[in-house]
C-alpha positions as CSV (number, residue, x, y, z in Angstrom):
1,X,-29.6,-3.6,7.7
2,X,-27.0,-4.6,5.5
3,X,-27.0,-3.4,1.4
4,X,-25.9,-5.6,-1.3
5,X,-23.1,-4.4,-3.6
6,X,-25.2,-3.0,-6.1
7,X,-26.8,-0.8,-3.5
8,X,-23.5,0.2,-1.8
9,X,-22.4,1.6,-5.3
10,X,-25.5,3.4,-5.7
11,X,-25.5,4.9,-2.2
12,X,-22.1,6.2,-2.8
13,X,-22.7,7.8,-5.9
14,X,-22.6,11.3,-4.4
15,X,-19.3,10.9,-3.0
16,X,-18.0,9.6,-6.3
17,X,-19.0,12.7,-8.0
18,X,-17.0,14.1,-4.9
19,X,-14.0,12.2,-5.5
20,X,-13.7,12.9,-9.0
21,X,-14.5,16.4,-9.0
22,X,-11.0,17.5,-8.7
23,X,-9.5,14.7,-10.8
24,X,-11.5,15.8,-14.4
25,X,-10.1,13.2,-16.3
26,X,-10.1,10.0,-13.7
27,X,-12.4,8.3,-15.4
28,X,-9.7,8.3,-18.4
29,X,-6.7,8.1,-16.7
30,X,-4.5,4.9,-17.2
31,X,-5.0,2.1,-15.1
32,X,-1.9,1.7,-12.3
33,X,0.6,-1.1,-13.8
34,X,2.9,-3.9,-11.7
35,X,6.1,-5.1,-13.0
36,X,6.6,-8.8,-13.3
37,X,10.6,-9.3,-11.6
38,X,11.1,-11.9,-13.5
39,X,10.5,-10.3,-16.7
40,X,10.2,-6.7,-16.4
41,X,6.7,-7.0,-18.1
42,X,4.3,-4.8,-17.1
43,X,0.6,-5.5,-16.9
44,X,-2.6,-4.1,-15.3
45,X,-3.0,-4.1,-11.2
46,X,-6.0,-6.1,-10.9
47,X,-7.3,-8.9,-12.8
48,X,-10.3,-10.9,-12.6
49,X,-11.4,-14.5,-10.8
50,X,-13.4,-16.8,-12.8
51,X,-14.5,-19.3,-10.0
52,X,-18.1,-18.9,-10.7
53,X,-18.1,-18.9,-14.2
54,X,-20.4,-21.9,-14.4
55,X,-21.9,-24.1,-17.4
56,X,-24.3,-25.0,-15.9
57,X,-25.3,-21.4,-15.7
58,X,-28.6,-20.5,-17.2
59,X,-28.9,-18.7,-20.8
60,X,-29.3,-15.1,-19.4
61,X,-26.9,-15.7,-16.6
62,X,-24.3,-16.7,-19.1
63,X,-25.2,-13.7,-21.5
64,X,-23.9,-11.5,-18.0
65,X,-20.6,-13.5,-17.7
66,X,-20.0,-12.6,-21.8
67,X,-21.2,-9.0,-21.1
68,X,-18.7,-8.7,-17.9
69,X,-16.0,-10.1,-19.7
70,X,-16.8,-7.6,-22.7
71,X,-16.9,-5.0,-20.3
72,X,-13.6,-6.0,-18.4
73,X,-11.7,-5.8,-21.8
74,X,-12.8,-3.0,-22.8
75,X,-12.1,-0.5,-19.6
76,X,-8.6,-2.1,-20.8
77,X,-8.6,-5.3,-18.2
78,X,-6.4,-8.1,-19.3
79,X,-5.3,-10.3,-16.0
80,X,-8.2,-13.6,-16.1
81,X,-7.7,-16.5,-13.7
82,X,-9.3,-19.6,-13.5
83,X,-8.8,-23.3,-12.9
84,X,-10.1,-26.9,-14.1
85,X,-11.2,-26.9,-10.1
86,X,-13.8,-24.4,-10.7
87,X,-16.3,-26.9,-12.5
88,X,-16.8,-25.8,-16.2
89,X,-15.3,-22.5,-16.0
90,X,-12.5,-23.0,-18.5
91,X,-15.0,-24.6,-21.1
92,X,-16.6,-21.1,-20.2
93,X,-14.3,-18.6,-20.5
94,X,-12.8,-20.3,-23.5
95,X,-16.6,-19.8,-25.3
96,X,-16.2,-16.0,-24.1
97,X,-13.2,-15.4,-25.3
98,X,-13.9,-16.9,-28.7
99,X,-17.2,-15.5,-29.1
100,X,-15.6,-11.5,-28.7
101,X,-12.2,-12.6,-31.0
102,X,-10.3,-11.8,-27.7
103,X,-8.8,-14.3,-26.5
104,X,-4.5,-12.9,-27.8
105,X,-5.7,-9.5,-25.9
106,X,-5.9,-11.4,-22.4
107,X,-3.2,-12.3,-19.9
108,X,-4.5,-15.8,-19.1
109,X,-3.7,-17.6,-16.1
110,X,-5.0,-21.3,-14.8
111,X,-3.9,-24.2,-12.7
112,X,-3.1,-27.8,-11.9
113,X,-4.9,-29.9,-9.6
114,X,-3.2,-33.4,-9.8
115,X,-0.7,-35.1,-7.8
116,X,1.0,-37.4,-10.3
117,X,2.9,-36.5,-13.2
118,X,0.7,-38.1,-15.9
119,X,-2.7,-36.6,-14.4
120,X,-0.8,-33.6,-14.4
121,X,-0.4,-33.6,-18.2
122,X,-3.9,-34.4,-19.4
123,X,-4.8,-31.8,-17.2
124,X,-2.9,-29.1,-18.6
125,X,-3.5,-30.1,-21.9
126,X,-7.4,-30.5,-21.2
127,X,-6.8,-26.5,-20.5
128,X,-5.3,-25.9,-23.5
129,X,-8.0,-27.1,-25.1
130,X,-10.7,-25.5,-23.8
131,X,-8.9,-21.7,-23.4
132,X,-7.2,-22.5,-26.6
133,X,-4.0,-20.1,-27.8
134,X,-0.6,-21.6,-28.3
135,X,0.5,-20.6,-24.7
136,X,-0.9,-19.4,-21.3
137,X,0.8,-16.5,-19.7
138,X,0.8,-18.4,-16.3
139,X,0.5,-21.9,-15.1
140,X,-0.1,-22.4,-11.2
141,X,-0.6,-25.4,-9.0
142,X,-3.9,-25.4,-7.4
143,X,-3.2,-24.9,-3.4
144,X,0.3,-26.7,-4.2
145,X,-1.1,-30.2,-4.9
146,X,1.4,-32.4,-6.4
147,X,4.0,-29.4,-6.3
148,X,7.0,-30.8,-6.6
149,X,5.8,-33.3,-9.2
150,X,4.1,-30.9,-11.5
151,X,6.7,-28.0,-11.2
152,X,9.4,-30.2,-13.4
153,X,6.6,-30.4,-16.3
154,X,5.8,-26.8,-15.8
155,X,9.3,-25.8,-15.8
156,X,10.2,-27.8,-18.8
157,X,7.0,-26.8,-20.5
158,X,8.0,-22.7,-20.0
159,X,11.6,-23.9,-21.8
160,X,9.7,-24.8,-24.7
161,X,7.5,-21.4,-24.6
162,X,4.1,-24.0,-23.8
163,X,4.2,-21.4,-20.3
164,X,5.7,-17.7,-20.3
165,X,5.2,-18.3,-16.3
166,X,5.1,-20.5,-13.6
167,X,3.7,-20.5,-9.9
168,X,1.8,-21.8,-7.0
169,X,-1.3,-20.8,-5.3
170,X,-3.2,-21.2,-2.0
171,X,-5.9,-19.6,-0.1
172,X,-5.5,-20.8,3.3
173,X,-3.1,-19.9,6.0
174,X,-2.5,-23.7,7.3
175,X,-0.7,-24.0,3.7
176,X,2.1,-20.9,4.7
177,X,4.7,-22.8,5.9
178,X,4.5,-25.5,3.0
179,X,4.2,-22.1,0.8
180,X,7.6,-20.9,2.3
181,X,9.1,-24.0,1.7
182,X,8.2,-24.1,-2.3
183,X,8.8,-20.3,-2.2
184,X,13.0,-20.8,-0.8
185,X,13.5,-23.9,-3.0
186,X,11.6,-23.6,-6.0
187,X,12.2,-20.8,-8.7
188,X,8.9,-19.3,-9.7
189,X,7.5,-16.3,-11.0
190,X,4.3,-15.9,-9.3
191,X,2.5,-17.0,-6.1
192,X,-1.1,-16.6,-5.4
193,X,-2.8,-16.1,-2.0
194,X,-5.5,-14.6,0.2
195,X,-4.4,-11.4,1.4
196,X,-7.0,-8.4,1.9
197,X,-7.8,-5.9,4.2
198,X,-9.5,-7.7,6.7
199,X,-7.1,-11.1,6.7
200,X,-3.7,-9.7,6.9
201,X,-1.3,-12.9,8.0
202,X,0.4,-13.2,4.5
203,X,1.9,-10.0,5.7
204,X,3.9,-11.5,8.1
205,X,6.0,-13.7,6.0
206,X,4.3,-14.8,2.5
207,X,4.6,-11.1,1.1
208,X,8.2,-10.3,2.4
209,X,9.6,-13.3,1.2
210,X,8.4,-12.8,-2.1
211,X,9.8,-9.4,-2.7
212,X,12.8,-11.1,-1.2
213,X,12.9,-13.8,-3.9
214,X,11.9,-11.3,-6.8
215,X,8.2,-13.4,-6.9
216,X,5.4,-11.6,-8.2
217,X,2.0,-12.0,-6.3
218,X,-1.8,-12.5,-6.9
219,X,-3.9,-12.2,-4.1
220,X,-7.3,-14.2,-3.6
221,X,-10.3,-13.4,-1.5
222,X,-9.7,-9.5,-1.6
223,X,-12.9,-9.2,0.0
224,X,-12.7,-11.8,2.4
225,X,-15.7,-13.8,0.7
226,X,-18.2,-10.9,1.4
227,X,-16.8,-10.2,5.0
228,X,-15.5,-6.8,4.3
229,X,-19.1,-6.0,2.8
230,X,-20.6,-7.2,5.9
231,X,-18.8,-5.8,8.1
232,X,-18.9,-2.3,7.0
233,X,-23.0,-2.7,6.1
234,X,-24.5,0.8,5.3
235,X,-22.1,2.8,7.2
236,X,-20.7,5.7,5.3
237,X,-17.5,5.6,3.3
238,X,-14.9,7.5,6.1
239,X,-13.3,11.1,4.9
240,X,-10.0,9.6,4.3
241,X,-11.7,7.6,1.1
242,X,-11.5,10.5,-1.0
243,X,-7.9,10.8,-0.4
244,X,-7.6,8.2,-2.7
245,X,-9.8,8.6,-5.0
246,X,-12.0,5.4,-3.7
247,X,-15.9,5.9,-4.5
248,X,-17.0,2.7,-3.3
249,X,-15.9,0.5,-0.3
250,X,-14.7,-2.0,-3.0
251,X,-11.9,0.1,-4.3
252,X,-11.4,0.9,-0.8
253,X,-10.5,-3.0,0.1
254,X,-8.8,-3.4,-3.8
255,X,-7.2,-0.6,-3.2
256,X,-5.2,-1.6,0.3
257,X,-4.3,-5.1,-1.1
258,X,-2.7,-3.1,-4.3
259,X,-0.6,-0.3,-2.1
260,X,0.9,-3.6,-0.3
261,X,5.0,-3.0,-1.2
262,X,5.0,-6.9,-2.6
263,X,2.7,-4.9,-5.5
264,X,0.2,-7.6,-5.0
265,X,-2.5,-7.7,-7.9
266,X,-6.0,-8.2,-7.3
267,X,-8.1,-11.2,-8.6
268,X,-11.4,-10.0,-7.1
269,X,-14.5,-13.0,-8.7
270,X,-16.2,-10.7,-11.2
271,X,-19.6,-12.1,-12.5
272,X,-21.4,-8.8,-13.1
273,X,-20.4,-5.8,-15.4
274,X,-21.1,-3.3,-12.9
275,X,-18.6,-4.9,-10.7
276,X,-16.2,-4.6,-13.7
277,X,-16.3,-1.4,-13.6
278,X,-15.7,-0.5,-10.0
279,X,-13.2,-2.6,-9.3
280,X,-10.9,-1.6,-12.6
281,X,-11.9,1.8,-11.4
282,X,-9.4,0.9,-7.9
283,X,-6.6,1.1,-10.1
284,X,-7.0,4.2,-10.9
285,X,-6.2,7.6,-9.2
286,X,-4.1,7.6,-5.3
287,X,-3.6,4.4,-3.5
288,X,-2.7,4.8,0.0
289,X,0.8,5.4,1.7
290,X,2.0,3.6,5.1
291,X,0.2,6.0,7.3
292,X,-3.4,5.7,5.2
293,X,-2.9,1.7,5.4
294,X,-2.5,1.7,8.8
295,X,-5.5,4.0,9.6
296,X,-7.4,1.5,7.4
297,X,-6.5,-1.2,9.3
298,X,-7.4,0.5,12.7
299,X,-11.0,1.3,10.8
300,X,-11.7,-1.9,10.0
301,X,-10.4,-4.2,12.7
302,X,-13.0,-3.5,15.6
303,X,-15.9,-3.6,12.7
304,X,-14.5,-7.1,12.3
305,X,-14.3,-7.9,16.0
């Protein structure tokens, strides 16, 4: 049998009382910040990914994006990504934002998703207009279409403060080597990937070569689009989970993509307030150490098999 999400946080209730028990004040401790190299800002460890915010949504369905996003704020989340390639979700997220006056209190990242330097523009501006603001706090290229076209405009649009950062994305593996090449030649702030616990390859050389080139990193697909969840099923949360103060297998997976030395950041898709919660709740308390990510590893890799 395997349990949804909401019944896997419900099931380990008990061992979050557990977990917390000798940690009173978890609940109000501060979440666990990353330095940006480039900057020396420091902002929140996980973020949030917008794919599914949809407009073609339904009333009530759109009522629990607004209520997510309310809920995200206020636990003190402030990283939201999203992209003109995710259907309506700028149009969206813009409504949210304006609807709770909170729109200066995010750190707002999208993307780019044209090859030629004109489509490029009326993209970006299209974004500005729907997520509104005078600037975003990052710009990417969408799984580094056009890259070398649209990083001039980007660069020369962070000059005039339009950008406070710049970057590229993918979430595939067959992109890596392109990736590497952008990442050696290119300056950038940020690169997005897929990186979790159960699809490790960005370890090899994405991650390293970032921390290298001073780049600052986003990770996609945290959960492996539902694999992690699948592969663990109902099975009990392992001893070592309360070591690091992890109360649900979700802060367990958040939780080994943010103790990666790269400082990787989390953009696990959030569409439900409840999910909010738990997964801000990963950057708080221990995160594991070299010996704990390895065990985790060994745990999960035959479940995966």
């Amino acid at each position: 049998m395997k349990l949804t999400r909401r019944e896997l946080l419900k099931a380990s209730a008990g061992l979050a009382a557990a977990a917390t028990l000798g940690h009173p004040s978890m609940a109000q401790s501060p979440l666990h910040r990353v330095r940006i190299p480039s900057s020396g800002e420091m902002i929140p460890s996980i973020g949030i990914g917008c794919r599914n915010y949809r407009a073609d949504a339904g009333y009530e369905e759109l009522m629990v994006f607004r209520d997510t996003f309310a809920h995200y704020h206020n636990l003190g989340g402030k990283i939201v990504d999203t992209s003109p390639n995710y259907g309506n979700s700028e149009e969206v997220i813009g409504r949210i934002m304006a609807d709770l006056g909170i729109r200066d209190e995010l750190w707002v990242a999208t993307k780019v998703d044209r090859e030629n330097r004109a489509d490029g523009i009326s993209r970006m501006e299209r974004s500005f207009e729907l997520l509104a603001g005078d600037n975003f706090d990052l710009m990417q290229i969408h799984n580094l279409r056009g890259a070398d076209v649209q990083l001039k405009t980007m660069r020369a649009w962070k000059e005039q403060g339009r950008f406070r950062y710049i970057g590229v994305t993918t979430s595939s593996d067959r992109q890596y080597d392109r990736l590497v090449e952008i990442m050696e030649s290119k300056p950038l702030d940020f690169i997005q990937v897929d990186y979790s616990l159960g699809n490790r390859n960005a370890a090899d050389n994405i991650l390293p070569l970032a921390q290298d080139k001073s780049i600052a990193v986003l990770t996609n697909l945290p959960f492996g689009r539902g694999r992690l969840f699948a592969a663990v099923g109902d099975r009990a949360m392992p001893d070592w989970a309360a070591e690091i103060d992890a109360s649900s297998w979700a802060q367990i997976f958040l939780k080994y993509v943010m103790s990666h030395p790269s400082n990787a950041i989390p953009i696990p898709g959030t569409t439900k307030p409840h999910h909010a919660e738990d997964n801000l709740a990963a950057a708080r308390g221990r995160l594991p150490d070299a010996n704990l990510r390895a065990e985790m590893e060994r745990f999960i890799d035959p479940l995966l098999a």
